[in-house]
N, C-alpha and C positions, 0 to 999 in steps of 0.2 A: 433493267432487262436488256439483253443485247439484240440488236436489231437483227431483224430474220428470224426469230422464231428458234432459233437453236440458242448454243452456252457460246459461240463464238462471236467476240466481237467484231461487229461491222462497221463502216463507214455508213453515215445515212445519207449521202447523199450520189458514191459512184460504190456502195456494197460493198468495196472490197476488206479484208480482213484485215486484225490487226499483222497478221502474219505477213504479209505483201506490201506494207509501208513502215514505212521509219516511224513514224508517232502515230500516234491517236491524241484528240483533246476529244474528252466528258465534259459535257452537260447534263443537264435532267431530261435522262432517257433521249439525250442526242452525243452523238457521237461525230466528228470528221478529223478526215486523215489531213496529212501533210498536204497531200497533193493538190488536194482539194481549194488546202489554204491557201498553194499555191497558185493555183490559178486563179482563184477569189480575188488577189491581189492584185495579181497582174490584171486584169479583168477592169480593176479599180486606178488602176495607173495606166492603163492604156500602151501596157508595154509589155503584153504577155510573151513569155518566153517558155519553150521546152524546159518540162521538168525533167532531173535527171538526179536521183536519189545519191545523198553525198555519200552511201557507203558503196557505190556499184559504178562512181564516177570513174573515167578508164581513160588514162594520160597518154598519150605517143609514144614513151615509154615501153608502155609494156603492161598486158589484164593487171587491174587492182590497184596501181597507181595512183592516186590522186591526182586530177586535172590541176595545174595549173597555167594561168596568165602567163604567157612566153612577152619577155623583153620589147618585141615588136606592137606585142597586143597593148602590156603596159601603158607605154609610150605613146600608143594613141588616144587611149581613153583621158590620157591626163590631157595631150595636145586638144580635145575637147575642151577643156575646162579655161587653161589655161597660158596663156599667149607666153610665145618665146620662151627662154631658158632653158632651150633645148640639151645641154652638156648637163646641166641638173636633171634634166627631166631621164635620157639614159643613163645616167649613174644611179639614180633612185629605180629605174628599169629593172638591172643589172643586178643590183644590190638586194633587193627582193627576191627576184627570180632566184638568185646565188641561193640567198638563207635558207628557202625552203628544199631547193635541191641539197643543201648539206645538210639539213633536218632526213630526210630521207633516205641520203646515201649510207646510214649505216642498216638500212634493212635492205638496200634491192644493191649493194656493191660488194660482194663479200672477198673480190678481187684484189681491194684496194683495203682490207679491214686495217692494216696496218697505219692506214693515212687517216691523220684526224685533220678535217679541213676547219680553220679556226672562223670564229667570227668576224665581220668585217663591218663595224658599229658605223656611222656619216655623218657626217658636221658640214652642214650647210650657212653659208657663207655667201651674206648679202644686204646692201643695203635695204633701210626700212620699206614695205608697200611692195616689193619683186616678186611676190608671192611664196614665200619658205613654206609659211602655215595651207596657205593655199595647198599647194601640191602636198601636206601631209592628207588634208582634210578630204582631198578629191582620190587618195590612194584609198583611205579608210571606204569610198564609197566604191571603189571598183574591186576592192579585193573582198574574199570570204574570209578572215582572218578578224581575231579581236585586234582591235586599233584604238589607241587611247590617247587622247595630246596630254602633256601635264607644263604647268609655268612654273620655271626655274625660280621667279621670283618671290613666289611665297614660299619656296624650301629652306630651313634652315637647321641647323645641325643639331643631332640626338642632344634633350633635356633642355631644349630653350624653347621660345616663345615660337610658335608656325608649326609646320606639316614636316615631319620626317621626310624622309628622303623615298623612305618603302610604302609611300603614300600614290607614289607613281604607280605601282605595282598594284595597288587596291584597285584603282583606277580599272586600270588593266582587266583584272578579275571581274569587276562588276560587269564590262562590255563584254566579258566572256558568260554572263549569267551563271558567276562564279563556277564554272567549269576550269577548274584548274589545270586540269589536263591540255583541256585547247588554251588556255591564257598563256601560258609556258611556249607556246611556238606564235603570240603572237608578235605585234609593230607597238612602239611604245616614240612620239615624237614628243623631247623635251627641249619645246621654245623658251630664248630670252637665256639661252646659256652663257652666253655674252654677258648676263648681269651679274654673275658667279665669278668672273675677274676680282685677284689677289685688290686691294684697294691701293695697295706701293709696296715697294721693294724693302722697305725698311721695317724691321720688326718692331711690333707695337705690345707694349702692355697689354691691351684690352684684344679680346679673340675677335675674328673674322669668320662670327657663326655662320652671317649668309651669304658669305664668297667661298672662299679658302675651303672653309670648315664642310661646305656643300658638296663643294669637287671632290673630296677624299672621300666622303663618304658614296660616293657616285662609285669609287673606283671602280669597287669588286663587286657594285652590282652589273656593272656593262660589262666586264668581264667573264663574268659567270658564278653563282655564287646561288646559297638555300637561304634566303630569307626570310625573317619570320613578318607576315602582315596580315595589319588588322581585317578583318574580314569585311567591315563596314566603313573601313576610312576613320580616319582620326587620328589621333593621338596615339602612342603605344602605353601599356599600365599593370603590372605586374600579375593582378585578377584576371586580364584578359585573354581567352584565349586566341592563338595565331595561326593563320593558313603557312602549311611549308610551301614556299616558291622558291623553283627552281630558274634564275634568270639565264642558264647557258645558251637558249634556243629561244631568249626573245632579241631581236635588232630593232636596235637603238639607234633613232635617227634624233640630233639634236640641231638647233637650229638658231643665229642669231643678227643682229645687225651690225654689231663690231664697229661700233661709229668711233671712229677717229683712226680705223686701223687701215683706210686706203691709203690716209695720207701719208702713214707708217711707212707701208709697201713700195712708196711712191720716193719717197727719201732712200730707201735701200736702195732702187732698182737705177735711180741718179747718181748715187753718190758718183765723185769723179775728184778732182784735182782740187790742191789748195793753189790761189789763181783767179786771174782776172779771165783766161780765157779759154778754152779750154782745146788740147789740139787735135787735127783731123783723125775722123775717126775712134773719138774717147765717148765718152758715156756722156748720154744729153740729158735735160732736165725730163721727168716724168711728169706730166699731167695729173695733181691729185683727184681731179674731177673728173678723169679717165673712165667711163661704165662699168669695164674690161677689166680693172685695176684687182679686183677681188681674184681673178685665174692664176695671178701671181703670186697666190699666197705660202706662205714656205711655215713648216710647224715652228720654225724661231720666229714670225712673225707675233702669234700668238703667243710664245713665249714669253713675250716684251708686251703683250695683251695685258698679261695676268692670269692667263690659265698655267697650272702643272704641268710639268713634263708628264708625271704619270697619267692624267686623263687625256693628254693628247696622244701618248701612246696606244690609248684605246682607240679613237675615233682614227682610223687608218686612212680613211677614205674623205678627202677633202672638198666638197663639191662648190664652186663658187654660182653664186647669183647676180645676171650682170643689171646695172642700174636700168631702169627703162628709158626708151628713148621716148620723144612725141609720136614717132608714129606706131610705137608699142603700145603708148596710151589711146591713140586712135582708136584701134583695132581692140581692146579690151572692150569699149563701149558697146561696139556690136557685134564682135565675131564669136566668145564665145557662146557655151548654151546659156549661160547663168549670165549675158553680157547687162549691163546695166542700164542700157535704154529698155532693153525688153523685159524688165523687172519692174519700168516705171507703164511700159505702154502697159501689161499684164494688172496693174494696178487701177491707169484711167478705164481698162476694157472691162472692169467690173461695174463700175460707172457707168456705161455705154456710150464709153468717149475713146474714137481713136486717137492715138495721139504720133503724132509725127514731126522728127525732130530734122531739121535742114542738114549740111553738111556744115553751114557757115558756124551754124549755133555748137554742132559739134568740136571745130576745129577752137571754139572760143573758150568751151570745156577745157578743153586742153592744157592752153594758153594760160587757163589759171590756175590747174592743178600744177602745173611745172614750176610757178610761183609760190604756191605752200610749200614744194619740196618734201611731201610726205607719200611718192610714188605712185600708186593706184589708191588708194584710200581717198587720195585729193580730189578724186574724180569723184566719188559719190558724196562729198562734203561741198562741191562744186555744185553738182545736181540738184542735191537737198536743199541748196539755198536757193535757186533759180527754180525746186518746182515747189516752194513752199506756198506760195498762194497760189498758183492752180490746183494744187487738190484740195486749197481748202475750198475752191471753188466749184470743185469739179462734183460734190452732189447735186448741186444746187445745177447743172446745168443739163440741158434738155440731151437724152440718149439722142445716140446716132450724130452728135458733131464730131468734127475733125478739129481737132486744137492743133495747128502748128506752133514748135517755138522754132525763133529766129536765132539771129546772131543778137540782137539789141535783148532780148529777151534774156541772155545769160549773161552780158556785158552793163547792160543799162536798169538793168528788170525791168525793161518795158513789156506792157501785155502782150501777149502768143496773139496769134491771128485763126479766128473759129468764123467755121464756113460749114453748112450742112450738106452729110454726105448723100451726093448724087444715089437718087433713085435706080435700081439696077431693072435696065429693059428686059 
């Protein structure tokens, strides 16, 4: 029965029609709009925001436009998230902003009908820990768009053992709640592209289903292309029916470590004279352990990788990731929102144990993680180990202490220092 007493359906809890909002969800003889959901949530998150119905949303542009995130806006949400890698961070700005304005330009430019602006696919490039993944995972949470990551390394090529290649695309679909329409302009990030290098230069008897054999089939899906994929993921099988996807209007951000490819760059950018010494003004030796070393990268670099000419011909857009320094890692710890001491206090504060970490004990984090050589990651493998028995300790200890750790405390494991927190006058 619809609420109010008439044939029209209502929201039960602000009345309004189904006519006046975007959804309705049913229940048993209840009903609520979008709106509603949406404020229910926000409400629940503590971070309510003006609703503004995505078919009336209204861009600078011009009435009826879709709103989107401008470059500047981008670029900050991610600088919340994620420390440094500023030239990555505007290029992924940039790169986004572009696609969806070319998504668009053939309905509001009719000036320009004759210009088809192409796609501009990105290959990010950097050592491991820089945050590549990072910065897909923190775009997927600022943008309204489907957003999907997939690993390059269980793809392997049509009628062998692994996940097709159009398995990225399911992916895809699913995050769109199989709305094909919106999945088709959305962000598809495929990490570990790096693991898809030719294995040598020399041809082999036996196929290279999950290198070689991966990148060809990649081609003409980043390029643009109607693919047939399975609706639920899997395997493809002659019974089954397939969704038509069209990939021209989804951007393709791919992403990898390229371990051994600075040294590469580093050889190229030296070479100089055969010679004992070399003369004024010639080309000096490069630094392989250079940060910075990955901004030099040239599409023949990678060609000597082991990727194709033809999929680097796709990825136009080269973005380097520069190695972290310590005081990059410093500042990971606590400055952003997600930084990792406040994942660990959020954890003792369940407990009802502040917890408070020095600067010396910080700066000894550091110290070790730069030692693993696994960039930020080292930091939370760092932590784990030094607050492994305080939390096993930490039910067990009386709410309202202050656990300090030290410097000895992440170098020694010697015990933190607990002192109860002062009475507040």
């Amino acid at each position: 029965m619809p609420i109010g007493g008439d044939d029209v359906i209502r929201c039960s809890f602000c009345s309004r029609t189904a006519h006046e909002v975007t959804s309705m969800v049913a229940g048993p003889d209840v009903y609520i709009c979008d709106r509603c959901i949406h404020d229910a949530s926000g409400i629940v998150r503590g971070d309510l925001q003006p609703y503004v119905p995505a078919a009336s949303r209204v861009g600078r542009g011009g009435a009826g436009r879709p709103q989107r995130m401008r470059p500047r806006e981008i670029k900050a949400a991610l600088d919340a998230h994620v420390i440094g890698q500023d030239g990555a961070k505007r290029a992924l700005s940039v790169a986004v902003y572009n696609h969806y304005k070319r998504i668009e330009s053939e309905e509001y430019l009719h000036a320009y009908d004759d210009v088809e602006v192409e796609k501009s696919n990105i290959l990010l490039l950097g050592p491991s820990g820089t945050g590549k993944t990072l910065l897909a995972r923190t775009l997927a949470r600022v943008l309204d768009v489907p957003f999907s990551i997939a690993d390059a390394t269980a793809l392997t090529e049509a009628g062998y053992v692994g996940e097709d290649v159009e398995s990225i695309l399911s992916h895809l679909l699913q995050a769109a709640d199989y709305d094909v329409e919106r999945a088709e302009h959305g962000i598809i990030y495929v990490d570990e592209v790096d693991k898809l290098s030719r294995k040598g230069d020399n041809a082999s008897i036996t196929r290279d289903v999950s290198g070689e054999g991966v990148q060809q089939a990649l081609l003409k899906m980043l390029e643009g292309t109607v693919a047939g994929v399975p609706p639920k993921g899997g395997r493809k099988h002659p019974e089954q029916s397939l969704v038509q996807f069209d990939t021209r209007n989804v951007l393709f951000i791919c992403g990898g470590a390229f371990d051994g490819l600075a040294g590469q760059i580093a050889r190229r950018l030296s070479r100089g004279q055969i010679g004992f010494q070399l003369d004024d003004g010639g080309p000096r030796p490069v630094n392989p352990k250079d940060p910075t070393l990955f901004r030099y990268a040239e599409p023949d670099d990678l060609l000597r990788y082991g990727l194709i000419p033809e999929l680097i011909g796709r990825l136009p857009v080269l973005t380097a990731l520069d190695a972290l320094t310590p005081a990059d890692l410093r500042r990971i710890l606590t400055e952003p929102k997600n930084a990792l001491v406040r994942q660990y206090q959020k954890l003792f504060a369940m407990d009802g144990i502040e917890l408070v970490v020095d600067d010396e004990a910080l700066d000894a984090v550091v110290a070790r993680a730069i030692d693993l050589k696994t960039g930020a990651r080292g930091l939370r493998s760092v932590l784990e180990d030094a607050m492994l028995d305080l939390m096993f300790e930490a039910p067990d200890t009386r709410a309202g202490t202050i656990c300090r750790v030290t410097a000895a405390t992440i170098t020694d494991g010697a015990a933190p220092l607990y002192e109860e927190r002062k009475a507040s006058a």
